[in-house]
ZAKE-123080 format. One record per atom (N, C-alpha, C): x negated, y negated, z negated. Coordinates in pm, whole numbers, padded with zeros to 5 digits, always signed. Layout:
BEGIN
XYZ ...
This chain:
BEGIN
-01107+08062-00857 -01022+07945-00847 -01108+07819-00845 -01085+07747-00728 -01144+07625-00722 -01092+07505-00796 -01186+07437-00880 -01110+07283-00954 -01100+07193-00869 -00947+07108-00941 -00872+07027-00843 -00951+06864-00829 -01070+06888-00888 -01148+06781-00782 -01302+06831-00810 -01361+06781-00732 -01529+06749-00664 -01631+06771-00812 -01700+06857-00802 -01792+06911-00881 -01845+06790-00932 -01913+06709-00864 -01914+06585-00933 -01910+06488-01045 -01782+06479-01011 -01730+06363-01083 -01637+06414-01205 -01685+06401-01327 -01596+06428-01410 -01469+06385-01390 -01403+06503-01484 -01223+06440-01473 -01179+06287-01563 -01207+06288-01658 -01202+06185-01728 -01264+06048-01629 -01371+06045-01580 -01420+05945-01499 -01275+05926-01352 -01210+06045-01303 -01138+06017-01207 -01019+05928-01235 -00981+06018-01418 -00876+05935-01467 -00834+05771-01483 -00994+05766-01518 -00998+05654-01565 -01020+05526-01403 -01072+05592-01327 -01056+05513-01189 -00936+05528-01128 -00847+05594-01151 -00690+05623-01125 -00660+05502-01227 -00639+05502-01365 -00607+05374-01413 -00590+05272-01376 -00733+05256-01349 -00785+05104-01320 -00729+05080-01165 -00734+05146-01079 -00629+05099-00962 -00457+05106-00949 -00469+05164-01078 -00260+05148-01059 -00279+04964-01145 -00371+04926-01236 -00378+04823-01263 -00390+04688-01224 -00330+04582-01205 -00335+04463-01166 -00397+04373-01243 -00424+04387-01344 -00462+04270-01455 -00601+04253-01441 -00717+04331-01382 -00820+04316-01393 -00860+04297-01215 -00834+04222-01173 -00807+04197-01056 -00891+04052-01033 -00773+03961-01107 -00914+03811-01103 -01028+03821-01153 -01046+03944-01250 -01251+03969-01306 -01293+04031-01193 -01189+04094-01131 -01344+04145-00993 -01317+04036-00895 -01190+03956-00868 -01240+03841-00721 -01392+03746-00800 -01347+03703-00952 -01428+03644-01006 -01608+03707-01000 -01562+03832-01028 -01735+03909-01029 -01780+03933-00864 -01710+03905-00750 -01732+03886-00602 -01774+03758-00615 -01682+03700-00643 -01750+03493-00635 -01930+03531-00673 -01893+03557-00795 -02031+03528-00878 -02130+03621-00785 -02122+03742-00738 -02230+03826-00665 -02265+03733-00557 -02192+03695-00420 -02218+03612-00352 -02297+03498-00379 -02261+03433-00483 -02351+03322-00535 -02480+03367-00574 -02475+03452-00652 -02628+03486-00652 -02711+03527-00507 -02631+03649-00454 -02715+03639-00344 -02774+03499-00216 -02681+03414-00256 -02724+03299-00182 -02802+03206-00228 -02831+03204-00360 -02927+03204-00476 -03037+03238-00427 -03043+03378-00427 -03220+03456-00396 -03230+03396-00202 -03153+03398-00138 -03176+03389+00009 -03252+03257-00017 -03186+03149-00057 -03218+02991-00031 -03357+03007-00132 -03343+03075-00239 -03536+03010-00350 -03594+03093-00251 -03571+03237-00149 -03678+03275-00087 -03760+03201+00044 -03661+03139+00079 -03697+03055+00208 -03831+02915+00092 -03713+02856-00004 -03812+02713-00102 -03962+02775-00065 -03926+02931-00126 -04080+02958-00183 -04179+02984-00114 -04150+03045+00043 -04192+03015+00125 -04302+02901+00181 -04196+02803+00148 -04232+02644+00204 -04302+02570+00080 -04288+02592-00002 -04370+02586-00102 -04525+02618-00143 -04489+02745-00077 -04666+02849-00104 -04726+02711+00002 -04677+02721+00103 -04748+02646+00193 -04790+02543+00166 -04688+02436+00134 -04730+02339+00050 -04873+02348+00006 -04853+02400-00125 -05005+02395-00224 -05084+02443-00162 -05098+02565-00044 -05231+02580-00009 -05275+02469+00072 -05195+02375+00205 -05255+02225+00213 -05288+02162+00087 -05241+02181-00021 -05316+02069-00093 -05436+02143-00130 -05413+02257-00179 -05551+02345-00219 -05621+02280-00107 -05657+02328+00037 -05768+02294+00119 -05806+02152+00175 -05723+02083+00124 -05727+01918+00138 -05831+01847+00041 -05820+01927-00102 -05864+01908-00235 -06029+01969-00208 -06001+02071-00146 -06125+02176-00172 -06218+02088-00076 -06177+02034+00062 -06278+02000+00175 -06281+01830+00105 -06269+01760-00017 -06281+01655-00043 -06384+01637-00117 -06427+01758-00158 -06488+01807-00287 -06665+01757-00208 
């Protein structure tokens, strides 16, 4: 006899994701925890580009400094 779900995933874990989607109340913590993911990722995109332009930065000053010397 085969069990009525996926080797996997415990039953208790299915239950409990059955819960949580007959549920409405926790609904604005995940649009809220989407807001917040997005923001971060646009976070790391924009300091990766700064840092970029940055490194650059200091190494002109590094070799500006160094050939003054």
């Amino acid at each position: 006899m085969r069990p009525k779900y996926p080797a996997t995933i415990p039953p208790f874990l299915l239950r409990t994701m059955a819960r949580a989607l007959r549920e409405s109340r926790g609904a604005t913590a995940v649009e809220y925890g989407l807001i917040l993911a997005f923001v971060v990722i646009a976070m790391i995109v924009g300091l990766t580009g700064l840092a970029g332009s940055t490194t650059r930065m200091w190494t002109y000053v590094e070799t500006r400094v160094a050939g003054a010397r």
